[in-house]
N, C-alpha and C positions, 0 to 999 in steps of 0.2 A: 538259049536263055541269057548266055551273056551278052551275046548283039545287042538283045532288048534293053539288057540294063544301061550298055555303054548308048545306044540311043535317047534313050529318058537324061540319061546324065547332058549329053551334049543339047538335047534338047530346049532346056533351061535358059531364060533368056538371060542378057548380062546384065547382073543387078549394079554396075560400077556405073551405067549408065542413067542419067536422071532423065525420066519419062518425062515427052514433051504432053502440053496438056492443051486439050482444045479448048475454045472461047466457046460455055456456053448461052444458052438461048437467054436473053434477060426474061426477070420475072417480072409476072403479069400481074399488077398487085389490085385488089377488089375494090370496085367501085359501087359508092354506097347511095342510096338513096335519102334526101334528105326531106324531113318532114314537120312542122311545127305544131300542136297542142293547140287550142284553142286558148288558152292560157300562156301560152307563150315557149312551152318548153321545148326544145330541140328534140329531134328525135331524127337518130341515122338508122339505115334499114340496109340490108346485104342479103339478098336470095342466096343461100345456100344449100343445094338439094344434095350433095357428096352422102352425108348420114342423117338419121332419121332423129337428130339433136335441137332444138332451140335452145340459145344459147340469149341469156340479156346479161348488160354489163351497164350500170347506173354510178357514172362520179359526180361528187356535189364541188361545190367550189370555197368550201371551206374545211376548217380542219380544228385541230387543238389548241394552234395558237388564233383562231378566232375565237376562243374563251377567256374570260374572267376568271375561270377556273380551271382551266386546262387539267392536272391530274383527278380532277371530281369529273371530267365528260369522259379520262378516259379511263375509269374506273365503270363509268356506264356503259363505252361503246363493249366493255370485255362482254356486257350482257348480251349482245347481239347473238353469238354464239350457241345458245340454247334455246332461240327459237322464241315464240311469243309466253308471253309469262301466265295466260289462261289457260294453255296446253297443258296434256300430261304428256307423261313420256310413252304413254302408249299410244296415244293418235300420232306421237311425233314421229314416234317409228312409224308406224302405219303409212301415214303423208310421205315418207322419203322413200318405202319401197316401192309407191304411186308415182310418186316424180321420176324418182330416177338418181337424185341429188339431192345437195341440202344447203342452203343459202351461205355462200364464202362473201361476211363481212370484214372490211379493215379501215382503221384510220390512221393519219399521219400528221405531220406537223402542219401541212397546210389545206390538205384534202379528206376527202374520205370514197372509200370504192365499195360497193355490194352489188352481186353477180349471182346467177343461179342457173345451172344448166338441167333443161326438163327433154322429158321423152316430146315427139311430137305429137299435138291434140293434147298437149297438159299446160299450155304457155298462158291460160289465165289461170291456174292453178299454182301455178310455178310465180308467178308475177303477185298474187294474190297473198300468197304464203312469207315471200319476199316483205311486202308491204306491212304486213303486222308483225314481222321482225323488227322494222325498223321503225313502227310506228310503238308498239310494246314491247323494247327487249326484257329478258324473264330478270325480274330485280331477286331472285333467288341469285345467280350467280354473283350479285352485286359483291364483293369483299371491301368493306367499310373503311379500312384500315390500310395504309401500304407502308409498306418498313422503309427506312433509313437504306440505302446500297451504301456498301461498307468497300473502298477500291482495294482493302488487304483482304477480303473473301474472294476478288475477281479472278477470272483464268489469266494463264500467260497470253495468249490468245489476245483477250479482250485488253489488259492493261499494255503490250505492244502497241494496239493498234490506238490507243488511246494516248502513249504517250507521242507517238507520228501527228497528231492530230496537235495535241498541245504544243509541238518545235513548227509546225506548217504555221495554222490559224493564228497561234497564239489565245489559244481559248481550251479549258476542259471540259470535260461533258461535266454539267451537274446533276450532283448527287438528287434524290429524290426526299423531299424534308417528310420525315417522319408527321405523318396528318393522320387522324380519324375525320369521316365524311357520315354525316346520317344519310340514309335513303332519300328524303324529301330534298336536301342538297344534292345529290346525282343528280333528281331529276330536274332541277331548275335547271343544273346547268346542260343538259342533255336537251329541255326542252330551246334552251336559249339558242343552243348550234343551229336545231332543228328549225328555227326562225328568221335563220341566216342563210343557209342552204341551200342552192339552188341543183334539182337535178340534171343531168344530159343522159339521154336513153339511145341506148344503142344495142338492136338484134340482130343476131344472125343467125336463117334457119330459113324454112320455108312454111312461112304463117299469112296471113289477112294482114298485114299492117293496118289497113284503113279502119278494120274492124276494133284495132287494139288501141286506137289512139284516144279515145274517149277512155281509158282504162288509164290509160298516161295521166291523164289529167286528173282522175281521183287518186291517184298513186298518193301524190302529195298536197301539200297546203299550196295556196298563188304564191308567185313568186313577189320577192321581197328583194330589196336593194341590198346587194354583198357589203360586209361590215369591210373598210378598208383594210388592204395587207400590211399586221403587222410582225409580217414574217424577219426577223433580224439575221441580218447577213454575218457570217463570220471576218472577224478582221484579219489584216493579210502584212501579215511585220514582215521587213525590209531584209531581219538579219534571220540567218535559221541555223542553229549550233552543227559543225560538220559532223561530230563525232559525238554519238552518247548510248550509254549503256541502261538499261534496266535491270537492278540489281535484283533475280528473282529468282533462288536456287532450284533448277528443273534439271536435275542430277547434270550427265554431261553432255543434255543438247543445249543449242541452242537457236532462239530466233534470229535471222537477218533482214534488215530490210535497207534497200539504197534509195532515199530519195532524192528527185531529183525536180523541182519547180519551174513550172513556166508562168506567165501571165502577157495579157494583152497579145493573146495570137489572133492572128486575122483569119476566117472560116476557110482558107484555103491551107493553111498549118497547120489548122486542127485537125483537119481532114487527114492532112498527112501523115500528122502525127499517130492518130489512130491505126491507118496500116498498116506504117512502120510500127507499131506495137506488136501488132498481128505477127509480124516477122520473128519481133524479138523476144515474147514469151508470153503472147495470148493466144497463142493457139500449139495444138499437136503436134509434135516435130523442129519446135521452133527452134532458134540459135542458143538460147540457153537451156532450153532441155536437152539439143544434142550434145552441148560442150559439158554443161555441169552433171548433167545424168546420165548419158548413155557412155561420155568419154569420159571423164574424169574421174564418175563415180561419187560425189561428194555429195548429192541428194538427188532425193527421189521424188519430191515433193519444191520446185522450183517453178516460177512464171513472173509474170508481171502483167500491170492494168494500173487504167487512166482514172484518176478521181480528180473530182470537179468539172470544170467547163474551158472554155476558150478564153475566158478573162484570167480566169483563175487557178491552177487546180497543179498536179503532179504529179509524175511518173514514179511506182511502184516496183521494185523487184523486191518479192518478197522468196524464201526459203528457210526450212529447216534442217543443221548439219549438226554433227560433235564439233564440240568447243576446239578440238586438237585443228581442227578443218577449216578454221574461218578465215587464216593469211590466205592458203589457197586457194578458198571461193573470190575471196576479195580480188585475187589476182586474176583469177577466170570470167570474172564478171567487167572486170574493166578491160581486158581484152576482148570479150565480144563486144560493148559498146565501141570500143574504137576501131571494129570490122566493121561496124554499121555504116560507116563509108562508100561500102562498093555492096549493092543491092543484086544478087545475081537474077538472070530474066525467069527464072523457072520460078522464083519468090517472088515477084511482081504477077504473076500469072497466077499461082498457086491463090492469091489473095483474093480477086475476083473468080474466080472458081470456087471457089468452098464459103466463100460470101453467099454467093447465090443459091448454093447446093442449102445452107443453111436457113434460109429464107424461105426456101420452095418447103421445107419441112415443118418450119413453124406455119406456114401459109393452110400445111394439112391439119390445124388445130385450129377445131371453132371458138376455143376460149382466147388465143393468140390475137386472130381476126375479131372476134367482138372487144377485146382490149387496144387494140390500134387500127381499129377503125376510121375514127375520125382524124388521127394524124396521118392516114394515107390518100386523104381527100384533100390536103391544105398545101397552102400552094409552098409550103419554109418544105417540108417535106419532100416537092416534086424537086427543090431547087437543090436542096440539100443531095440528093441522089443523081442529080446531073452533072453536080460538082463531083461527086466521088468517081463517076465513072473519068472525069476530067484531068485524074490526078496519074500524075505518072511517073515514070521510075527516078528521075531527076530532082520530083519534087521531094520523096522519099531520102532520097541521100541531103539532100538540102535538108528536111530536118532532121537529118541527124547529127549534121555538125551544127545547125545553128541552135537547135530545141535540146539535145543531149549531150553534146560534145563540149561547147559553150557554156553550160550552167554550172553553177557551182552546184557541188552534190553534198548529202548529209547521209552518214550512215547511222543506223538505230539498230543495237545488238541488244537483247534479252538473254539473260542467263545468269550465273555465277558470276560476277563481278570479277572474284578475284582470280579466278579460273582465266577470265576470257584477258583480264590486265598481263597473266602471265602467259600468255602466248602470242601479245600484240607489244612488236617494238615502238611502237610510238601508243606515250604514256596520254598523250595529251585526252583527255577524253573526259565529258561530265559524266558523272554516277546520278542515276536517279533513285528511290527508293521506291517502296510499292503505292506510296501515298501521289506519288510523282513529283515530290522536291526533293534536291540537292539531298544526296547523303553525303555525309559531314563527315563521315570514316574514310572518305576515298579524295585526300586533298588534291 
């Protein structure tokens, strides 16, 4: 009995040692069939025979700020939701335990998406039920009325991430003006989008396409000339405060966040950038989860991630710690970015590895595949991913001293004000208040 054990003990292989990792197979990404309406409308197609699912996924090319109204469409698009407004709620049930599913409507600032996954043999069923969603949402759900947002009722959470927004852009979110809407006002403005909107259809499953395309074509009204985009870009100020607090008492945590700004990178930085992300706290195991969680212990909840684009945009580390904690995060955090210099090969490899593993997983979802379909048909898409595979460990380290290392950084703390003032030697610091200007108590 004891051989045995001392066997199993030696057996064990050396965990000091970091597992080399093979290069896998790249993925194979679906190629789609493309088809046109007699009416003009696109239509991408993807034989999928894996499960016995039809999946369709329909974006229009407009959105909320192509309204006159914008909070009266999207007071109406909430009626999507509940299905056609002639229905009771007992055929609705009935129709969803037949389908299989129930129509996932949403709109956005410039777009709008509806999507419905059905059994297969139900996809004029499923397509059909879709179309009087969106041609009659139920104006029962309609709520006529929308309140004021009040930013001293908001979470820590939400006013953090809010005032990051307002030192970046130089812009805050506004508040929603207290409006009452009558019903015959929804539906103008409901009917106006609906006049601007052009659909793109895209299935994937194992159906007749040719059979369904004359179905495309009564789906919606003819197409109509897109109203110009007046989608409004955020402005992008020169200067960004290094140091400011959100005065917001949440007993003794609090929020951290380090920003750090880029602009004007070229597609082959941004590319870079993004993997060196992957390294530094976008993914499982990263350099700041090992240092500030596993070693240090100062939080459990630590990463980071990119917002905005390659003109624009800027690096994240956000976390939550006790106010007693925040010299030492500060000081942990700027030591891992200034290790970000020397890229070890097992983190170069690890990248495209667990890229592809990730990929091949979403690739087994038909709703993933009917959502990016037609961006894996275009050619920014094939170019975009021949760059990445392009990118290699030199360029990684290059952006980190030229993209991180180089930029001046701002930090944004939430908490107790005077809590977080008395555990930080350098006083220099704006207070904000919960409204988001200047508090006047903290000169």
């Amino acid at each position: 009995m004891t051989l045995f054990f001392f066997s199993l003990l030696y057996a064990q292989p050396d965990r000091t040692q970091i597992p080399s990792m093979e290069p896998l197979e790249p993925v194979q990404y679906p190629k789609a069939e493309y088809f046109e309406t007699r009416f003009g409308y696109p239509v991408w197609y993807y034989r999928d025979t894996r499960f016995p699912l039809v999946q369709f996924y329909i974006d229009f090319d407009a959105g909320l700020l192509h309204n006159t109204e914008p909070n009266a469409l999207a007071i109406a698009a909430a009626g999507w939701k509940r299905g056609p407004r002639w229905r009771s709620d007992a055929w609705w049930l009935n129709r969803l335990a037949i389908l299989g599913a129930e129509p996932l409507l949403q709109m956005n600032q410039t777009s709008a998406v509806a999507e419905i996954s059905v059994l297969e043999g139900y996809e004029r069923e499923g397509l059909r039920l879709l179309k009087d969603t969106l041609h009659s949402p139920n104006r029962s759900g309609w709520n006529t009325h929308r309140k004021e947002v009040q930013t001293s009722t908001r979470s820590v959470r939400s006013l953090h991430f809010e005032l990051i927004q307002l030192l970046v852009y130089g812009v805050r979110k506004k508040t929603v003006v207290s409006k009452s809407y009558r019903k015959c006002d929804l539906s103008r403005a409901y009917a106006e989008w609906k006049n601007q909107a052009k659909p793109r259809f895209v299935i994937v499953g194992n159906v007749d396409i040719e059979s369904l395309l004359p179905q495309f074509d009564r789906f919606w009204n003819e197409a109509r000339d897109a109203k110009e985009d007046i989608y409004e870009r955020k402005s992008r100020p020169s200067h960004i405060p290094p140091q400011s607090i959100l005065n917001y008492d949440a007993g003794h945590q609090a929020a951290i966040s380090l920003i750090i700004p880029h602009a004007k990178l070229s597609m082959p930085e941004w590319l870079a950038l993004e993997q060196l992300n992957f390294i530094l706290g976008g993914s499982f195991g990263s350099r700041l989860s090992s240092v500030l969680r596993e070693q240090e212990g100062l939080s459990y909840t630590v990463g980071s991630r990119l917002r905005g684009n390659a003109s624009f945009g800027f690096l994240e580390i956000s976390l939550m710690t006790t106010i007693e904690e925040i010299p030492a995060v500060r000081m942990a955090i700027e030591s891992v970015l200034s290790d970000l210099k020397h890229i070890q090969d097992w983190e170069y490899q690890k990248i495209g590895s667990v890229r592809t593993m990730n990929m091949r997983m979403n690739l087994m979802d038909t709703r993933y595949v009917a959502r990016n379909l037609i961006r894996f048909q275009s050619a920014d898409w094939k170019e975009k991913k021949r760059r990445e595979e392009n990118i290699t460990q030199l360029d990684l380290e290059r952006a980190a001293q030229n993209v991180i290392q180089n930029q001046r950084k701002g930090w944004v703390l939430t908490g107790n004000a005077k809590e977080i003032l008395s555990v930080l030697k350098d006083k220099r610091w704006d207070v904000y208040d919960r409204d988001l200007k200047i508090d006047t108590l903290f000169p």
